[in-house]
C-alpha positions in Angstrom: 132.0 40.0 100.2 130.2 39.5 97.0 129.6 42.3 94.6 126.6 43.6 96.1 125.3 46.5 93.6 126.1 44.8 90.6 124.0 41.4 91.7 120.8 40.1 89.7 119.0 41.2 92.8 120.2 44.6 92.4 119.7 45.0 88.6 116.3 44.0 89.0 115.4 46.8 91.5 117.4 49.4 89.4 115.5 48.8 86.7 111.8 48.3 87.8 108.7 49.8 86.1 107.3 51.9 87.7 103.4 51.0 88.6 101.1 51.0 90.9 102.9 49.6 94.1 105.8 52.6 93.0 103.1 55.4 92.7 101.4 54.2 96.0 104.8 54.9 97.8 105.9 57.7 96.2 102.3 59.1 97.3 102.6 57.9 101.0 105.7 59.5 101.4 104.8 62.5 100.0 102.1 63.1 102.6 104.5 62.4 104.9 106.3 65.7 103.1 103.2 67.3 103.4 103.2 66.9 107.1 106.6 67.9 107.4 105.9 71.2 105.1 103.1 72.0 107.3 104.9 72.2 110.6 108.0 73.3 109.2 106.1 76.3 108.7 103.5 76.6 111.3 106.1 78.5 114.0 106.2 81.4 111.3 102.5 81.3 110.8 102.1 81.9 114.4 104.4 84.4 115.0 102.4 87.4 113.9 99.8 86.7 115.7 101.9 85.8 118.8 103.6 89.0 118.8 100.2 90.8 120.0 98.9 88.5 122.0 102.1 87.8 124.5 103.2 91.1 123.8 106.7 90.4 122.5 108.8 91.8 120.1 109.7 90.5 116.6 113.1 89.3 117.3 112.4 87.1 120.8 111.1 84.5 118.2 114.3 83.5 117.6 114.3 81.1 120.4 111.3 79.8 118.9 113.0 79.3 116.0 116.1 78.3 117.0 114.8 75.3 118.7 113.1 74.0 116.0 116.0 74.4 113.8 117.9 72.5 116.3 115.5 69.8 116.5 115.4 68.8 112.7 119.3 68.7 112.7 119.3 65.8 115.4 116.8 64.0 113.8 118.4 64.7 110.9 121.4 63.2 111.9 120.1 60.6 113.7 117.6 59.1 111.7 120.5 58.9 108.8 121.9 55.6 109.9 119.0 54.3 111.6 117.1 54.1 108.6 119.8 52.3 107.2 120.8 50.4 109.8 116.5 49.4 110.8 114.6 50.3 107.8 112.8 53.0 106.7 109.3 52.3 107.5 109.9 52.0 111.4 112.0 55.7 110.6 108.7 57.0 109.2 106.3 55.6 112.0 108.3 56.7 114.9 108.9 60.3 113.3 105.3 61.0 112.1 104.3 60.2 115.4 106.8 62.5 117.5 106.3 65.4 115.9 102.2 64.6 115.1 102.0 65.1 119.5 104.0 67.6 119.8 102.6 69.7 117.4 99.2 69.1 118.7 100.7 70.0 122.1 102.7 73.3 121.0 98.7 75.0 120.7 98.2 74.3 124.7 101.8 76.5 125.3 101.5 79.3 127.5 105.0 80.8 127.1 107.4 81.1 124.7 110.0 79.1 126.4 107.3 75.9 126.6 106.7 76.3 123.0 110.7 76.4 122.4 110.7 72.9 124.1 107.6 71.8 122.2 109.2 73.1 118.9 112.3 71.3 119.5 110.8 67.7 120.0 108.6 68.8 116.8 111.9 69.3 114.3 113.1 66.2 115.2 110.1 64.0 114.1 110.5 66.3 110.9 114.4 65.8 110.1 113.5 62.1 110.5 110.8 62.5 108.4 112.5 64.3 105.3 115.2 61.5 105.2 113.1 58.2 105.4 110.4 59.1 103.2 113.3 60.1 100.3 115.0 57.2 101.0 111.7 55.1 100.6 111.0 56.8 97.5 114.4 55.9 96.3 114.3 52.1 97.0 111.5 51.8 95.2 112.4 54.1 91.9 114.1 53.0 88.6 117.5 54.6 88.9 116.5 56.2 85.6 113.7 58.2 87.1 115.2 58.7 90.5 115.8 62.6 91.1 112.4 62.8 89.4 110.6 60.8 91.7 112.1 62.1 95.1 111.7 65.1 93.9 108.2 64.5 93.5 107.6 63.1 96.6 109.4 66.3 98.4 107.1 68.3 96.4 105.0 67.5 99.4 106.5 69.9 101.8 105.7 73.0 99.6 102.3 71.7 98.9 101.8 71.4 102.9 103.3 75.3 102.9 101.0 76.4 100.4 97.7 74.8 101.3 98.2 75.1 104.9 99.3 78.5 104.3 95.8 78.7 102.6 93.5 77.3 105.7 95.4 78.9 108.0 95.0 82.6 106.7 91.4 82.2 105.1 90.3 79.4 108.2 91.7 78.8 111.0 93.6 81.8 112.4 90.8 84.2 111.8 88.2 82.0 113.3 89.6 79.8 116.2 93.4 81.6 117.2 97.0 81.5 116.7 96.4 77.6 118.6 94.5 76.1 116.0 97.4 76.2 113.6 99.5 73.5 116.2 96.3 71.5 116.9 95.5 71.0 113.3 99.1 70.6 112.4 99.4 67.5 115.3 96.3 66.1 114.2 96.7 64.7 110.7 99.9 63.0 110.7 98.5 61.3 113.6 95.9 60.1 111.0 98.6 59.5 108.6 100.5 56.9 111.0 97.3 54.6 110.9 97.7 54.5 107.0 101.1 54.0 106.8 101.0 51.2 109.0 98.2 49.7 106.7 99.3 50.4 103.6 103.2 51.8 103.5 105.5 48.6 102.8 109.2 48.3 103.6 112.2 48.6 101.4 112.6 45.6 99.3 116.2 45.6 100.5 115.3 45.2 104.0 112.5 42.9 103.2 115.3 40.7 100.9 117.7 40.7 104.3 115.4 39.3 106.4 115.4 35.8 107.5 111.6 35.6 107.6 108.7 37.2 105.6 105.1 37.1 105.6 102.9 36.1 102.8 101.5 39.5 102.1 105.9 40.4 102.2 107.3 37.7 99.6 103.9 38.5 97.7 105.4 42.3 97.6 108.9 41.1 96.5 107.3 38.7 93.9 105.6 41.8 92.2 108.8 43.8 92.1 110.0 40.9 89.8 112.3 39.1 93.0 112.2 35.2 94.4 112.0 35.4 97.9 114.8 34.0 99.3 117.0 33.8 96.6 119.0 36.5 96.8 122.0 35.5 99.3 122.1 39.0 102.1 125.4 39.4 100.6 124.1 40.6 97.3 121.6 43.0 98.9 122.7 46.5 98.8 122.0 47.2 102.5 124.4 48.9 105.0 126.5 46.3 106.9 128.8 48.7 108.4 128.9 52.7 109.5 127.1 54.3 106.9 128.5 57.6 107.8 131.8 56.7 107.6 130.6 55.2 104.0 130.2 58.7 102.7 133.8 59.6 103.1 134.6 56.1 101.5 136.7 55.9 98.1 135.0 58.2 95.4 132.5 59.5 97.7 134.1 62.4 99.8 134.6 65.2 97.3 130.6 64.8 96.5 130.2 64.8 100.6 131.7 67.9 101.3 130.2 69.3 98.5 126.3 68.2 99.3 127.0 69.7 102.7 127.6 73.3 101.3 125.2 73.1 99.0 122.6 72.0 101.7 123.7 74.2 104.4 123.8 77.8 101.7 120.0 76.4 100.9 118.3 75.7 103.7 119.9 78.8 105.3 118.2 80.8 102.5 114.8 78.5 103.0 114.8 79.3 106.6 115.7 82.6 106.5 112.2 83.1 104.0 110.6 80.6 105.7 110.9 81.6 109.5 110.8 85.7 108.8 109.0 86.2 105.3 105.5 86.5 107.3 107.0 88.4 110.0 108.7 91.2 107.3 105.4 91.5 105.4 103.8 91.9 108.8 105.6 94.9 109.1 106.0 96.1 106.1 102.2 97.0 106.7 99.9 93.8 106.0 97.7 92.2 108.4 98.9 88.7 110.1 96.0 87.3 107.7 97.7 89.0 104.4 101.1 88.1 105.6 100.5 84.6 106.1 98.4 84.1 102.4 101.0 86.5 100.9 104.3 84.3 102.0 102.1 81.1 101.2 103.0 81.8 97.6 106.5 81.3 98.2 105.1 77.4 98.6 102.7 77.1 96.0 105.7 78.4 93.2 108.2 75.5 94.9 105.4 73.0 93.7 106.3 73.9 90.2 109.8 73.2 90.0 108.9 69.4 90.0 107.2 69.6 86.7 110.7 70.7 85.0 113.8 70.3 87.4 113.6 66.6 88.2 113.3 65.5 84.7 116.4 68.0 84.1 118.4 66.6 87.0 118.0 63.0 85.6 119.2 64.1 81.6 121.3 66.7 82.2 123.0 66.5 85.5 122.4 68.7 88.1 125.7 70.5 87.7 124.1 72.0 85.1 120.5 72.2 85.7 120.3 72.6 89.7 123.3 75.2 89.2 121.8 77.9 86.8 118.6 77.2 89.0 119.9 78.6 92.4 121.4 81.3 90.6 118.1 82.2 89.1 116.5 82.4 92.8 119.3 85.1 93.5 117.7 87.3 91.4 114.5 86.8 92.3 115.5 87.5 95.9 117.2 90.3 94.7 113.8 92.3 94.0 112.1 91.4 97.0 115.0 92.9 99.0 115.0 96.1 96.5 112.1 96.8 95.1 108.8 98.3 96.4 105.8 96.7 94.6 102.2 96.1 94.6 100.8 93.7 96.4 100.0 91.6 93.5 103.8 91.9 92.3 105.0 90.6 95.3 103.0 87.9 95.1 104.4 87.1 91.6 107.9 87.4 92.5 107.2 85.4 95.7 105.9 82.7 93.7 109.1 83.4 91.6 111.7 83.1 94.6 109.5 79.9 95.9 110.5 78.1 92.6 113.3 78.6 92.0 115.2 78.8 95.8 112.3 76.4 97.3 112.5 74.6 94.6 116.1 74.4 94.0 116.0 72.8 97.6 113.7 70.0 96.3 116.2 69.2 93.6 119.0 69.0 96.0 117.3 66.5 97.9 116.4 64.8 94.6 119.9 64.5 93.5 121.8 63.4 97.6 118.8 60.8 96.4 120.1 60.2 93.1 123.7 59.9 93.8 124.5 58.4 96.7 123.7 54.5 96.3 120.9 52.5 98.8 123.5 51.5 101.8 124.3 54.5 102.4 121.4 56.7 100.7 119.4 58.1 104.1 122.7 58.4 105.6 123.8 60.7 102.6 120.2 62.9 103.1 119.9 62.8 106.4 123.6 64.1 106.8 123.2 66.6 104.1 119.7 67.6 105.7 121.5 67.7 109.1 124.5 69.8 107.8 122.5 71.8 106.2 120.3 72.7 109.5 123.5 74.9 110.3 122.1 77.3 108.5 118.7 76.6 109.1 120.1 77.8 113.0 122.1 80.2 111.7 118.9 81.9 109.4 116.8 82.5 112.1 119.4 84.1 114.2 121.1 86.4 111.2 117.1 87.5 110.7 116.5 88.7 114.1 119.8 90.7 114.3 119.4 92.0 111.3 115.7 93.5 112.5 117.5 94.4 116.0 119.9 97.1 114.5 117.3 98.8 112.5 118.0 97.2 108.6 114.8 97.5 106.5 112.6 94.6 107.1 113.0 93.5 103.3 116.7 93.9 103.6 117.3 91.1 105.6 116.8 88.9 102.5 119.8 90.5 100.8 122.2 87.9 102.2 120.2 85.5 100.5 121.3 86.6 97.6 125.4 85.5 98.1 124.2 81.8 99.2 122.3 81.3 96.3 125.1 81.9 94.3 127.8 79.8 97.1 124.9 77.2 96.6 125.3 77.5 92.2 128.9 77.4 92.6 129.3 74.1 94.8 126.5 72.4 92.2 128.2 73.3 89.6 131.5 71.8 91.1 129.9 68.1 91.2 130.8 67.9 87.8 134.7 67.4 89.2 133.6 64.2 90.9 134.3 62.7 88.3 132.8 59.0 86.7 134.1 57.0 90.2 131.5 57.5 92.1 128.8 57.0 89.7 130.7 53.5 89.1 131.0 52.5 92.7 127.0 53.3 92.9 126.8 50.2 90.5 129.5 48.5 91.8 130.9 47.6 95.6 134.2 47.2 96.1 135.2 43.4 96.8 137.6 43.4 99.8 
């Protein structure tokens, strides 16, 4: 095979400038995030609510949960090599619109084992979601800027959690029920799917491996600074074999295994806050109302990290940056657990723990992004995402234990604390992967 990465081909999409076609994907794809944020946090949303009105205890959630959990690790995992293997764009379409109606469905449930079900089919349009849209954004990023823009894009999730958060509490719960949040949530990605099919392109990479293009295609290429046709598919960076068993290939298995415990430490902690934060401030003495607006901050402080951590990833590594940022969250979780404060406190630590363990979670999809090359790239997120959903189970079943034998409702957030520091450990342990794989990102191995 000829050296792939290191083609003219390649070069030229390493390098690009980043315009207007760039900024138009990067956007796309980060209202795709928002969609995912959205849902991702709807379930929690509901929950206080739900609690009265089915006349259920705290902890029976946790099926709820569970499911959904569940559901964004298959897609996860699934949509990995399939948006390697098919494209990304197809990824995107086919997610947006599984979890879009059954979303809209989960507000007709009557029963906490249909909305289970519902919430299951729902988390795997998300997981499917998360990877393609990164990967999209990747493909068509400057290596130079990459972490940034991913990160930018996945920005889109906390912005989804925040301003959803917002309509929810102030709109739609007070006024039309706990089944508006599901309806509303189903709804617009819907609408997104019509746009994206207008106005989302494919990966160049994919494009460039295709026998055939349309005008409006080799019009695209031609404006990323690439001949149609000229590029042999041999000189394409595209997966041509198991993309899976590509991340365990030469110089990329240490940097594996790591990404996995740095995803799975993570997402436990954004689960754990995620799924019970509105639930614990419920009983800690707010209305479903203040809980909802109160845990919305945690959000709206994860849309901060992009304006710093992205740029820090791309200069300075994130074994250094990403590290000393998780173990920043740790303390921030640390007084949420611990301290009694005023109700506008909280919401300034929230906002506090949101940027730094939210957004901590941004920059680790930012960097899988960053340094895994583009055959394997959704593959290498959608794995880690996957992997990482072991926690996201395991979060929402430590919470409701933890409530069942009678710990403090802010308590359960202690745990937190240790994975936010396993997570700054593993981060800072990329560093021993040495210079290889960076190389082999520019550079396929010839058999």
């Amino acid at each position: 095979m000829a050296d792939a990465t290191a083609s003219p081909f390649e070069t030229t999409l390493e390098n690009q400038r980043i315009g207007g076609l760039q900024i138009r994907v990067a956007l796309l794809c980060g209202l795709v995030q928002v969609c995912d944020g959205y849902d991702l946090s709807s379930i929690a949303w509901a929950v206080p609510s739900l609690i009265k009105t089915w006349h259920l205890p705290p902890q029976a959630f946790t099926l709820a949960f569970l499911t959904s959990s569940l559901g964004i690790m298959a897609g996860a995992l699934s949509a990995g090599p399939l948006g390697d293997r098919i494209g990304r764009k197809p990824l995107l379409i086919g997610s947006l619109t599984i979890f879009g109606v059954t979303s809209f469905l989960s507000g007709f449930a009557g029963s906490l084992g249909m909305l289970a079900f519902l919430r299951f089919f729902t988390g795997i349009g998300i997981g499917g979601g998360f990877s393609g849209a990164a990967a999209l954004t990747g493909d068509y990023t400057p290596a130079r800027r990459r972490a940034l823009m991913i990160m930018a894009s996945f920005t889109g999730a906390p912005i989804g959690g925040f301003v959803g958060g917002q309509i929810v509490a102030l709109w739609l719960l007070p006024r039309y029920g706990w089944e508006s949040i599901f309806i509303f949530g189903g709804v617009f990605p819907l609408v997104l799917v019509l746009a994206l099919l207008v106005w989302l392109p494919e990966s160049p990479r994919f494009l460039a491996a295709r026998g055939r293009l349309s005008a409006r295609q080799e019009t695209l290429l031609r404006r990323l600074g690439l001949t149609p046709g000229a590029a042999p598919p041999q000189h394409v960076d595209v997966a041509r074999g198991n993309p899976v068993k590509l991340l365990f290939s030469k110089g990329y298995a240490l940097q594996t295994v790591l990404m996995w415990i740095i995803f799975f430490c993570s997402l436990m902690n954004l689960f754990l806050f995620g799924y019970w934060m509105p639930t614990v401030f419920k009983l800690i003495g707010m209305t479903p109302e203040q809980a909802v607006f109160a845990s919305s901050f945690r959000d709206f402080g994860a849309c901060f990290a992009v304006f710093y951590l992205g740029w820090a990833i791309d200069r300075f590594g994130p074994e250094r940056s990403l590290a000393l940022h998780y173990a920043a969250g740790a303390v921030f979780i640390g007084l949420i657990s611990l301290v009694a404060m005023p109700y506008a406190l909280l919401l300034a630590v929230t906002f506090l723990a949101g940027t730094t363990i939210i957004g901590s979670q941004t920059g680790a999809n930012g960097t899988c992004g960053k340094l895994y090359p583009a055959r394997m790239r959704t593959s290498g997120l959608g794995w880690a995402l996957g992997v990482g959903r072991l926690g996201g189970i395991a979060a929402p079943a430590l919470g409701g234990y933890l409530l069942s034998i009678g710990m403090a409702p802010t308590h359960i957030f202690l745990s937190a604390c240790i994975f936010a520091i396993i997570a700054a450990a593993a981060t800072g342990l990329l560093a021993l992967r040495g210079r290889q794989a960076e190389r082999l990102a520019v550079q396929e191995a010839t058999p």
